[in-house]
C-alpha positions in Angstrom: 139.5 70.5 52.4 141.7 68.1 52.5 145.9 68.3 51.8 145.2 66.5 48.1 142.4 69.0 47.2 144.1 71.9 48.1 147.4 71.1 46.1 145.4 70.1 43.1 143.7 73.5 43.1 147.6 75.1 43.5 148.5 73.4 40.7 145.8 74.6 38.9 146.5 78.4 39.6 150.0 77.4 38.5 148.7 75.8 35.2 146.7 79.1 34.7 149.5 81.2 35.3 151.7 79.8 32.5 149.2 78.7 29.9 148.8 82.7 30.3 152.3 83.6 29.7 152.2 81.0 26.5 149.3 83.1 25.4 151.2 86.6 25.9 154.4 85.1 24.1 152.2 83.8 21.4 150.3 87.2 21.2 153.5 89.3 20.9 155.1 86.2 17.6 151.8 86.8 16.4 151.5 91.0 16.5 155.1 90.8 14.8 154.2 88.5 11.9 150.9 90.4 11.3 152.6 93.8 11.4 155.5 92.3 8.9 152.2 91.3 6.8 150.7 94.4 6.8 154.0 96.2 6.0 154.6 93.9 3.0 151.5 93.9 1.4 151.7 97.4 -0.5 155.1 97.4 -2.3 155.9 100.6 -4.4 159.1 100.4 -7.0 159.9 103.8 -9.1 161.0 103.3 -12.4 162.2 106.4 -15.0 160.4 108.8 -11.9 157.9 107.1 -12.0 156.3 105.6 -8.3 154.8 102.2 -9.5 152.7 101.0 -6.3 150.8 98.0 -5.6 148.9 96.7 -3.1 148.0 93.5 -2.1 144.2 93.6 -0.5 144.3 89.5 0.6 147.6 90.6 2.3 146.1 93.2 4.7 143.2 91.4 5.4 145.4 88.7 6.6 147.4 91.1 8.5 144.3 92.6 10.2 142.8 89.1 11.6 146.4 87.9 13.0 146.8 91.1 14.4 143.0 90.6 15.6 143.9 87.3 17.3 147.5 88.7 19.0 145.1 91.2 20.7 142.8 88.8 21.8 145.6 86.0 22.7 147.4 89.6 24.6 144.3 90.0 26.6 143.5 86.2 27.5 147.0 86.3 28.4 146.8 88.7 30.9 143.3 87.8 32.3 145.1 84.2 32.9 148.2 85.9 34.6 146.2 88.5 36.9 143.7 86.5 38.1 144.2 85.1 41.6 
């Protein structure tokens, strides 16, 4: 192997090392806009004692499939980073 090949694949293991930290930064935005989702997506107001509550179903789903894809960005992320 020769010195050219051999620093191309270093830079490649570098390159795989940081496009998996991206991904784990990304994962962690992600999980936190999701869970804001998900916690503002059933609003409840009382009024004269009364608990008025609504919730929105389009909002959760939301929620679920961004919190879906921080898991799966979490775990790429870490498969990218652990792998030597």
């Amino acid at each position: 192997m020769c010195v050219k090949q051999t620093r191309q694949v270093t830079n490649f293991k570098h390159m795989k090392k940081v496009i998996g930290i991206i991904l784990i930064l990304i994962s962690i935005y992600t999980g936190y806009v999701g869970f804001e989702k998900f916690s503002s997506s059933g609003e409840s107001v009382k009024i004269l004692g009364l608990e008025l509550s609504a919730k929105d179903s389009d909002g959760r789903s939301q929620a679920y499939i961004i919190l879906g894809l921080s898991i799966v960005s979490f775990l790429g992320g870490i498969y990218l980073v652990a792998k030597k």
